[in-house]
C-alpha angles and dihedrals in degrees: 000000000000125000095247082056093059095052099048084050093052100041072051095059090047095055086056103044096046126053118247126251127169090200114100086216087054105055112126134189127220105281125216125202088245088050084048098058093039087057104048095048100047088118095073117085124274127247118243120253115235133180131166088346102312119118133199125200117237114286106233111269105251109235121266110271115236103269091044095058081046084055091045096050098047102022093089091055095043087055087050103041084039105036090151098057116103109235092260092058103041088057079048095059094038080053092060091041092052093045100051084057112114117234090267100050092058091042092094103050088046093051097047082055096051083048087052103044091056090055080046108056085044091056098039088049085059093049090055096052087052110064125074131242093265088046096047088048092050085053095058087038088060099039085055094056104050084049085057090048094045092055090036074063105038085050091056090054096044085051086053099056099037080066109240107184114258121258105257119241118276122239091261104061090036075069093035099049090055088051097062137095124231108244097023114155120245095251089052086060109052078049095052084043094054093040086048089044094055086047096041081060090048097048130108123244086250103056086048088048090100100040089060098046094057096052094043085052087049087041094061100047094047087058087050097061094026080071105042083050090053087053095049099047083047092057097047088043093257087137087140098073093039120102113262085227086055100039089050090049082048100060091032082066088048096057101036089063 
């Protein structure tokens, strides 16, 4: 899959989780249930950054956008008129509701955000003043750093859909898969995880013989296709998700042709 492909499927996947609106006050973004309860409850005060002793106060809460003060006003009476929705579908069906407001209907909520957002900028220009140089300096530290955390994600993702072949299981929970029980709780398993884990120690070379030989044999296949994938993502420009060991053998053989 090229990367021009990516992006097409996952512009793809945002068009059908988010209703469409051809109004630039109506745009709305994917919304997960934890983006849904941040949201919702940006009114409430923040809590104070701290790293290696240094504290920051709360940054200011910015206002709820239009669509989420629409959410916030009807979500309590969908739940109840739709109890059996799962929340997904539930946002699915409020998207629909908000988009099929005329302009006017959606005036008010965009006019009480623009209020707000005045109110906001004033208050967020004082917060800035406010801080001093170490703490201004911990803010863009920390907001480094959860942009490092968000692309170490989406990475993940992109990885994901480019189709990188999937780590084979280790010996152990090769054992401790066959161990298991279908239909075994969560909690049953994390027990029966903790009980194999003490016996895989205790066992012989030879009764984890098996166990090994199937992993080395998935091993090797998984290294197999791991390449071919590498190869594949090198030729389409995907370097970035390319190991560094593989991308370095792959430019040594460049230049000793």
């Amino acid at each position: 899959m090229s990367s021009w492909t990516w992006v097409a499927k996952t512009l793809k996947n945002l068009r059908l989780a988010t209703p469409t609106s051809t109004s630039t006050t109506t745009m709305r973004k994917p919304v997960t249930a934890d983006q849904l309860q941040s949201r919702l409850m940006s009114a409430s005060a923040g809590v104070p950054k701290q790293k290696d002793g240094l504290a920051v106060p709360p940054r200011p809460k910015k206002p709820l956008t239009p669509y989420f003060r629409f959410l916030a006003q009807v979500r309590e009476d969908a739940k109840k008129e739709n109890p059996k929705l799962k929340i997904t579908e539930l946002m699915k069906k409020i998207g629909t509701q908000w988009d099929r407001l005329d302009e006017a209907g959606k005036e008010k909520y965009l006019a009480a955000y623009k209020k707000d957002m005045e109110s906001y900028s004033a208050t967020l220009d004082k917060y800035q003043a406010s801080l001093t140089p170490e703490q201004t300096a911990l803010v863009e530290q920390l907001k480094m750093e959860k942009m490092s955390k968000k692309d170490k994600r989406e990475k993940k993702r992109r990885v994901k859909d480019l189709g990188k072949p999937k780590k084979p299981m280790t010996a152990f929970l090769l054992f401790l898969r066959a161990q298991a029980k279908h239909g075994d709780t969560i909690e049953q398993y994390q027990q029966l995880a903790k009980q194999m884990g003490t016996k895989w120690k205790g066992m012989s070379e030879a009764e984890k013989a098996p166990y090994l030989a199937q992993y080395n044999d998935a091993a090797s296949i998984y290294e197999k296709d791991l390449k071919k994938w590498e190869d594949k993502m090198l030729k389409q420009g995907n370097n970035d998700v390319v190991r560094i060991s593989h991308l370095t053998k792959a430019i040594r053989a460049k230049l000793n042709r």
